[in-house]
KESE-766695 format. One record per atom (N, C-alpha, C, O): atom name; x, y, z negated. Coordinates in steps of 0.001 Angstrom, whole numbers, plus 500000, padded with zeros to 6 digits. Each point is the difference from the previous one (the first is absolute). Last residue first. Layout:
N
+------+--------+--------+--------+
: atom :     c1 :     c2 :     c3 :
+------+--------+--------+--------+
:   CA :      X :      Y :      Z :
...
+------+--------+--------+--------+
***
This chain:
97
+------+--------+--------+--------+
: atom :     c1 :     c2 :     c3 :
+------+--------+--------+--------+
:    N : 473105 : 537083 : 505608 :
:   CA : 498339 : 500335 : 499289 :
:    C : 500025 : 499125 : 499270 :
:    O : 499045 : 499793 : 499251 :
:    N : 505384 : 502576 : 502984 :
:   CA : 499288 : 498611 : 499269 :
:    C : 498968 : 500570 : 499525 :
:    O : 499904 : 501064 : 499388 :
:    N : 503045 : 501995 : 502033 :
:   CA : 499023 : 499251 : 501042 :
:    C : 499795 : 499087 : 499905 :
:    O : 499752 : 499357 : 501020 :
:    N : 504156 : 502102 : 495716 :
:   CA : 499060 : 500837 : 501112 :
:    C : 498953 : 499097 : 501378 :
:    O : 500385 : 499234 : 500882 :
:    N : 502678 : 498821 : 495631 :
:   CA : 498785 : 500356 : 499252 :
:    C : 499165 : 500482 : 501397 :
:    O : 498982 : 499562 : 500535 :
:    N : 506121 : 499982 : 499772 :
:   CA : 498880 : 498918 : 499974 :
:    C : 498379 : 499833 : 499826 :
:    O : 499285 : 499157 : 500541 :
:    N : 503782 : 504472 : 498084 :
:   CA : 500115 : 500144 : 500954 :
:    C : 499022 : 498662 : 500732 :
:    O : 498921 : 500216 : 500550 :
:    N : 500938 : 500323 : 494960 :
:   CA : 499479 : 501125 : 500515 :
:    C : 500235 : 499604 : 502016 :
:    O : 499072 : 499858 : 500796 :
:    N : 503907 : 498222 : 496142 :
:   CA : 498495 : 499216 : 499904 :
:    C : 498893 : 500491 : 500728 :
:    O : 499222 : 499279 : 500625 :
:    N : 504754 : 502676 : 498716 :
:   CA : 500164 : 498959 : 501287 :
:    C : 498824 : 499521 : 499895 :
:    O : 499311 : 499719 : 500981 :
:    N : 501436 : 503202 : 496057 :
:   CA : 499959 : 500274 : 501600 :
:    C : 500006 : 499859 : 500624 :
:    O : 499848 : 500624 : 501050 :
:    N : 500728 : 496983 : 494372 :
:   CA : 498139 : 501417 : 500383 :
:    C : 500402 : 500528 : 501045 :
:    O : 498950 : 500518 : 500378 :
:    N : 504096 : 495307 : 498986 :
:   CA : 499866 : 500973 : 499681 :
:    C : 498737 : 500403 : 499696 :
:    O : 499116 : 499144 : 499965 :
:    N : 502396 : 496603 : 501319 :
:   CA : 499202 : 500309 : 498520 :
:    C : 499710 : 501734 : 499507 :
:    O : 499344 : 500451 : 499061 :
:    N : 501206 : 495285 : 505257 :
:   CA : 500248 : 501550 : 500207 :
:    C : 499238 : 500233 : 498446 :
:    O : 498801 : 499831 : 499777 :
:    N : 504472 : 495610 : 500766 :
:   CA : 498158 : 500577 : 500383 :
:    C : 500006 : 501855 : 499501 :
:    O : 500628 : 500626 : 499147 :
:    N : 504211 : 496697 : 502498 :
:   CA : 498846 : 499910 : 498983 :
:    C : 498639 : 500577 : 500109 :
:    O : 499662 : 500748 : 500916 :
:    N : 503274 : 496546 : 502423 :
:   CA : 500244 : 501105 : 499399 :
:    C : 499228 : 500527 : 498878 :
:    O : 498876 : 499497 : 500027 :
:    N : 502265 : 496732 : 502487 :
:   CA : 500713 : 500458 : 500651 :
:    C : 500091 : 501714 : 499299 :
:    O : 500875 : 500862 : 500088 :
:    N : 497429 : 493374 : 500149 :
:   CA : 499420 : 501197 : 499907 :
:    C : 501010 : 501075 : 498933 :
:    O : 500278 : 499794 : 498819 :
:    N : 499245 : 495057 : 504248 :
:   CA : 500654 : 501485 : 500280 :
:    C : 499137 : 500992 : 498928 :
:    O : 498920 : 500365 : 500463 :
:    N : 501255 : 494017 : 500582 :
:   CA : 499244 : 500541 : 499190 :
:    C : 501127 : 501550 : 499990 :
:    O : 501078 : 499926 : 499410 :
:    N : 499244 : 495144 : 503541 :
:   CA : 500270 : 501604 : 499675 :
:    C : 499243 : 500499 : 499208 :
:    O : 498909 : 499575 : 500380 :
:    N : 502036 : 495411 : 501162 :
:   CA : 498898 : 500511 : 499748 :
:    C : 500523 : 501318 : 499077 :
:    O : 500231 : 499935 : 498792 :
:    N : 502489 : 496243 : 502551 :
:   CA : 499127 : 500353 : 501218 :
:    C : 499435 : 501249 : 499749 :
:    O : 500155 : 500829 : 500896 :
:    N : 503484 : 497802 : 495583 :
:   CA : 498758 : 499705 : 500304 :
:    C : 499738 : 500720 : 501681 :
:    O : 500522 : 501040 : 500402 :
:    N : 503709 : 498758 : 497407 :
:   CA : 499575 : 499163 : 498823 :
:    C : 497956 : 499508 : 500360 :
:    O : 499286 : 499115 : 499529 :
:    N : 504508 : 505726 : 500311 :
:   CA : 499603 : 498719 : 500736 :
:    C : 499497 : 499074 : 499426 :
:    O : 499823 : 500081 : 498785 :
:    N : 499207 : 504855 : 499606 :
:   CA : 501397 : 499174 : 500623 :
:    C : 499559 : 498702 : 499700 :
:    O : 499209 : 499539 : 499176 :
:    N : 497952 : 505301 : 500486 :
:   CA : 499867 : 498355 : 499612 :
:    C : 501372 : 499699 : 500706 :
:    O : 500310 : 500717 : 500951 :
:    N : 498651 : 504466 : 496508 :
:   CA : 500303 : 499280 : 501547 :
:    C : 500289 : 498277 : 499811 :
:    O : 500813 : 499553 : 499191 :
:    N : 496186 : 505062 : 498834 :
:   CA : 500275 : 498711 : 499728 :
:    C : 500680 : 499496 : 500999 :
:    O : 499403 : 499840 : 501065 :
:    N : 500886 : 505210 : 496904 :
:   CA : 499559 : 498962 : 501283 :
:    C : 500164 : 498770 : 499459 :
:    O : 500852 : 499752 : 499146 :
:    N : 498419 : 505972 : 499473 :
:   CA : 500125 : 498850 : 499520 :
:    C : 499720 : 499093 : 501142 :
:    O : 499107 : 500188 : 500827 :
:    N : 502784 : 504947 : 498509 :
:   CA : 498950 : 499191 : 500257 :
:    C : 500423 : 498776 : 499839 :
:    O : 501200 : 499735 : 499933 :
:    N : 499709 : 505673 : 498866 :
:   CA : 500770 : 498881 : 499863 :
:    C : 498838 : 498898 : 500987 :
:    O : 499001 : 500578 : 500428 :
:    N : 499970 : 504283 : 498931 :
:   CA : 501084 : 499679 : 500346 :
:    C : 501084 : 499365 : 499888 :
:    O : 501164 : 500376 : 500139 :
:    N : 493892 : 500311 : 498885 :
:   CA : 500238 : 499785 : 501812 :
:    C : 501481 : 500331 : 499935 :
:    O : 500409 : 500192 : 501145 :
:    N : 496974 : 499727 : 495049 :
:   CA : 500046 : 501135 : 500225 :
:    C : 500301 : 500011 : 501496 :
:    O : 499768 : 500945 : 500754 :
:    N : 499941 : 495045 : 496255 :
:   CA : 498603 : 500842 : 500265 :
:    C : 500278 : 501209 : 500760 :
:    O : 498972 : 500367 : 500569 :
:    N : 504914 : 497250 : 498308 :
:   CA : 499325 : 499422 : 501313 :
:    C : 498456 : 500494 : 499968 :
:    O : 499348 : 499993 : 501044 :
:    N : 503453 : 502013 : 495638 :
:   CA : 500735 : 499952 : 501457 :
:    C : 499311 : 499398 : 501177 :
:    O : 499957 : 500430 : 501152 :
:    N : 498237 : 498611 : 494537 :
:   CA : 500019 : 501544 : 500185 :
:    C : 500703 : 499964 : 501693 :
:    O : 499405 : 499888 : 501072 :
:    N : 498961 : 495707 : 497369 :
:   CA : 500830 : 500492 : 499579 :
:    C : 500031 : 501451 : 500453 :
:    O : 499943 : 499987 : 501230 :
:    N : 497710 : 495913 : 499625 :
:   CA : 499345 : 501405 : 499228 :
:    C : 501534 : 500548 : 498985 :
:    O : 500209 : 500084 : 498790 :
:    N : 500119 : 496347 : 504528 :
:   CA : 498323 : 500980 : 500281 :
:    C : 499833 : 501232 : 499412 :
:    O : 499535 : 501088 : 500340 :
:    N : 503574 : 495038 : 498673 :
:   CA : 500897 : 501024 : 500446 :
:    C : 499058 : 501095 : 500532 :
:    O : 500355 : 501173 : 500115 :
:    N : 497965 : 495248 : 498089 :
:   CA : 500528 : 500680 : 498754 :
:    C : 500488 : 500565 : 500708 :
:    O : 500012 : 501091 : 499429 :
:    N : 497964 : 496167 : 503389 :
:   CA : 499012 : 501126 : 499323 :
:    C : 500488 : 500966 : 498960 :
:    O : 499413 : 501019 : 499636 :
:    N : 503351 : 495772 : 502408 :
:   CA : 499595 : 500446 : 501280 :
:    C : 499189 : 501263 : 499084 :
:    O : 500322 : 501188 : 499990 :
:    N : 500796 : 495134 : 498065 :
:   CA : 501533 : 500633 : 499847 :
:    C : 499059 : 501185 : 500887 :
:    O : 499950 : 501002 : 499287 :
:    N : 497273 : 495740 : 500615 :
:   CA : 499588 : 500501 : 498473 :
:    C : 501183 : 500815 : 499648 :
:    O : 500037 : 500576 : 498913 :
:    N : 499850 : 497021 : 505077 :
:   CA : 498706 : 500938 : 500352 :
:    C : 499959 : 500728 : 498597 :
:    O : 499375 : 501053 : 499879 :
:    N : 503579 : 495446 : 500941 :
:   CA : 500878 : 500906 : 500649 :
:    C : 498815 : 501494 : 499767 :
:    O : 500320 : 501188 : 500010 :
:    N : 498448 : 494607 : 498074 :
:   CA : 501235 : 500620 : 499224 :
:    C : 500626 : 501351 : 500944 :
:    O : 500629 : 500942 : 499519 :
:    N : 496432 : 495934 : 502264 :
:   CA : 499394 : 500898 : 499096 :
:    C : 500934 : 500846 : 498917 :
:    O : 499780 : 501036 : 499373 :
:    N : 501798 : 496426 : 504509 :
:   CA : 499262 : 501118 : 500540 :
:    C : 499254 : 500977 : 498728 :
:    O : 499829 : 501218 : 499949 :
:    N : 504582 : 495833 : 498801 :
:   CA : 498757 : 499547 : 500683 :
:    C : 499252 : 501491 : 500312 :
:    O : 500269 : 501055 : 499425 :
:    N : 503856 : 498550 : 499050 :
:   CA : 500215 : 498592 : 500005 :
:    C : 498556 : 499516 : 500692 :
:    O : 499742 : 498911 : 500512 :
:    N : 503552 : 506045 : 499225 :
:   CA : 498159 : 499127 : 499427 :
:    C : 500582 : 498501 : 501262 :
:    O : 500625 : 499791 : 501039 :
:    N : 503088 : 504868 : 497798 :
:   CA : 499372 : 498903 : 500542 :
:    C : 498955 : 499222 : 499317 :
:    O : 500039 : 499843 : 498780 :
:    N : 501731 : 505742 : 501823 :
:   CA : 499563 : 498778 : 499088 :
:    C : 499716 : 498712 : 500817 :
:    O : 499229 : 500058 : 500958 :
:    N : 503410 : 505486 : 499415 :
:   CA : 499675 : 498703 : 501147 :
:    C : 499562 : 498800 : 498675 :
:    O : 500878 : 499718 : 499185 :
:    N : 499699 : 506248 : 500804 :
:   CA : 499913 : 498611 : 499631 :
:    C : 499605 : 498707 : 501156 :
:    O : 499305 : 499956 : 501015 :
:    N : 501462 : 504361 : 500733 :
:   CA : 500642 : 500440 : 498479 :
:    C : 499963 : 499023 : 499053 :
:    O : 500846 : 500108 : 499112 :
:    N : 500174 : 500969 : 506624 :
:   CA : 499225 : 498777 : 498798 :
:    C : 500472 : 500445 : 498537 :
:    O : 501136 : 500104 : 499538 :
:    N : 498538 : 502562 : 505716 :
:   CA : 500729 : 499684 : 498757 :
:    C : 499407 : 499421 : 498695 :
:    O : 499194 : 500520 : 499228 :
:    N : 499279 : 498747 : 506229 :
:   CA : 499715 : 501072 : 498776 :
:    C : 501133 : 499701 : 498946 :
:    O : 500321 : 498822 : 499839 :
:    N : 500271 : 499726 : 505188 :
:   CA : 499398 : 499784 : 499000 :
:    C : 499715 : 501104 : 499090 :
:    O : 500419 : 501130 : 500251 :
:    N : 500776 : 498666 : 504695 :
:   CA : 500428 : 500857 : 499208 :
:    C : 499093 : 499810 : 498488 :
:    O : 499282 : 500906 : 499579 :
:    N : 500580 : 495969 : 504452 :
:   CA : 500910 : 500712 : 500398 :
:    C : 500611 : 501304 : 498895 :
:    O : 501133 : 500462 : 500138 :
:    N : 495200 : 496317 : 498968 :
:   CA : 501115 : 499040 : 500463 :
:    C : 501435 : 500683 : 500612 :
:    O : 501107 : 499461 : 500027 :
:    N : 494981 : 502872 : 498636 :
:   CA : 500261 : 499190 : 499243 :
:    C : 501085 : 499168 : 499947 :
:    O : 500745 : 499771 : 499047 :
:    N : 497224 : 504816 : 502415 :
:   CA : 499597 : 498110 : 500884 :
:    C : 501055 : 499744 : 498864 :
:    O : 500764 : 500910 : 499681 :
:    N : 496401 : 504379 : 501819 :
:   CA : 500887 : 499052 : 498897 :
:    C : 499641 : 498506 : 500360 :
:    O : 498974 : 499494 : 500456 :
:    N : 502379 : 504651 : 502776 :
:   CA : 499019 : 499550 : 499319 :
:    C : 500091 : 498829 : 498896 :
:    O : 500987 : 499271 : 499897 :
:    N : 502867 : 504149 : 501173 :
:   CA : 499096 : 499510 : 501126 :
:    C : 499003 : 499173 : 499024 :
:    O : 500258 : 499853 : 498805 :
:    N : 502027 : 505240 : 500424 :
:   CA : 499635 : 498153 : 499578 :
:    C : 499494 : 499478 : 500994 :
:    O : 499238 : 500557 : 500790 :
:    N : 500525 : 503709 : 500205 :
:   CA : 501078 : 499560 : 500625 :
:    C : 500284 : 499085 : 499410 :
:    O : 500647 : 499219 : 500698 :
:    N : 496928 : 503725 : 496526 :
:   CA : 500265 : 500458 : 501222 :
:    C : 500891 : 498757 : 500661 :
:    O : 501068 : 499917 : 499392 :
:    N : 497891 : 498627 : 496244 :
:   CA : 499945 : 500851 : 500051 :
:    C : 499733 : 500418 : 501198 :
:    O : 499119 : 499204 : 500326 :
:    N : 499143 : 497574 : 495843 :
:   CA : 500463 : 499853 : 501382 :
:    C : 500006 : 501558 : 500347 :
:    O : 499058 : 500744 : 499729 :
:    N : 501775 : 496302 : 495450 :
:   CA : 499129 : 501240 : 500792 :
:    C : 500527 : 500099 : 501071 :
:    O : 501225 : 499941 : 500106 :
:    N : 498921 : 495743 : 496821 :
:   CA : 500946 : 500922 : 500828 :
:    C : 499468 : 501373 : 500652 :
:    O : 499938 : 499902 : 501226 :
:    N : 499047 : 496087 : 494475 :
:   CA : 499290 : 500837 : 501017 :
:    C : 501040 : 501180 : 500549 :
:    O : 500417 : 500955 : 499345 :
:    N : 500800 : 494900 : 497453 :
:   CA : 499778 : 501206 : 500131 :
:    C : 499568 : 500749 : 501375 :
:    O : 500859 : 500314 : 500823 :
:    N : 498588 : 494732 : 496470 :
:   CA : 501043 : 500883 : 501560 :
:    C : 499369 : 500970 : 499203 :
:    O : 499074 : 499895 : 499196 :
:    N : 500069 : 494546 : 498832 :
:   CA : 499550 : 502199 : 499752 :
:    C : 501302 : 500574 : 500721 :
:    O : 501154 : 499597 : 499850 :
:    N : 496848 : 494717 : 500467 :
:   CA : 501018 : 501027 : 500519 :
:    C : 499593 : 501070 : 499484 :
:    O : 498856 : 500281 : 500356 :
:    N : 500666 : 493883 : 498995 :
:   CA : 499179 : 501868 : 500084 :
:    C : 501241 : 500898 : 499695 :
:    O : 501010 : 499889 : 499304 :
:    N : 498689 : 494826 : 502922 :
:   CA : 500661 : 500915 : 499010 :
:    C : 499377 : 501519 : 500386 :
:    O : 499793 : 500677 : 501007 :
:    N : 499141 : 493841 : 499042 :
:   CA : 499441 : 501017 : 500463 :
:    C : 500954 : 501086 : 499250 :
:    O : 500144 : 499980 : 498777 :
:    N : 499899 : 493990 : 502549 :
:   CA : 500080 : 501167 : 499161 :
:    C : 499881 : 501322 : 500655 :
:    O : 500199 : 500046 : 501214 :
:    N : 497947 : 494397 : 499152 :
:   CA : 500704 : 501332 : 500651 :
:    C : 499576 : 501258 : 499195 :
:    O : 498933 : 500442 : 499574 :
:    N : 502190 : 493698 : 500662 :
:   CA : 499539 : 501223 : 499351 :
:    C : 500248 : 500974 : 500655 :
:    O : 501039 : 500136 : 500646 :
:    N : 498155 : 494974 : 500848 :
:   CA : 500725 : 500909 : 500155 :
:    C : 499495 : 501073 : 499021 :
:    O : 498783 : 500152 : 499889 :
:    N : 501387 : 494468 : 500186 :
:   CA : 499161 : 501181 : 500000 :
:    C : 500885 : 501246 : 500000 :
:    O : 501036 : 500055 : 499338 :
+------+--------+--------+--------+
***
């Protein structure tokens, strides 16, 4: 049986300036301020929510990732944290009935 492990990531949010080229990941990562490894998805989801509410990452200038490494067919990506601000929420909000 294969196990497959998940490591959560907190970056620091790069502000894109004039002439940044767009943001990718693979070509100009984010600077990693913690890296945790989980032994399982739920463990990775309960590292994932504590880094949620951390000031820096409520405020939009840290963010949180689950990234899965090998070990399975089956990808589970989620990539950034849930919009907790009031402006972002706001921003989302607009034109929802």
């Amino acid at each position: 049986m294969v196990t497959k492990q998940f490591m959560v990531v907190l970056t620091t949010v790069r502000p894109l300036r004039p002439g940044d080229p767009p943001r990718d990941e693979q070509t100009w990562p984010e600077d990693r301020r913690e890296v945790v490894m989980a032994a399982d998805l739920e463990a990775a989801q309960r590292i994932f929510s504590a880094f949620c509410a951390l000031p820096l990452v409520r405020a939009g200038r840290q963010r949180a990732k689950i990234v899965p490494l090998g070990g399975s067919d089956v990808w589970f990506v989620d990539w950034s944290a849930p919009l907790v601000t009031k402006a972002a929420a706001d921003l989302v909000s607009v034109g929802v009935s």
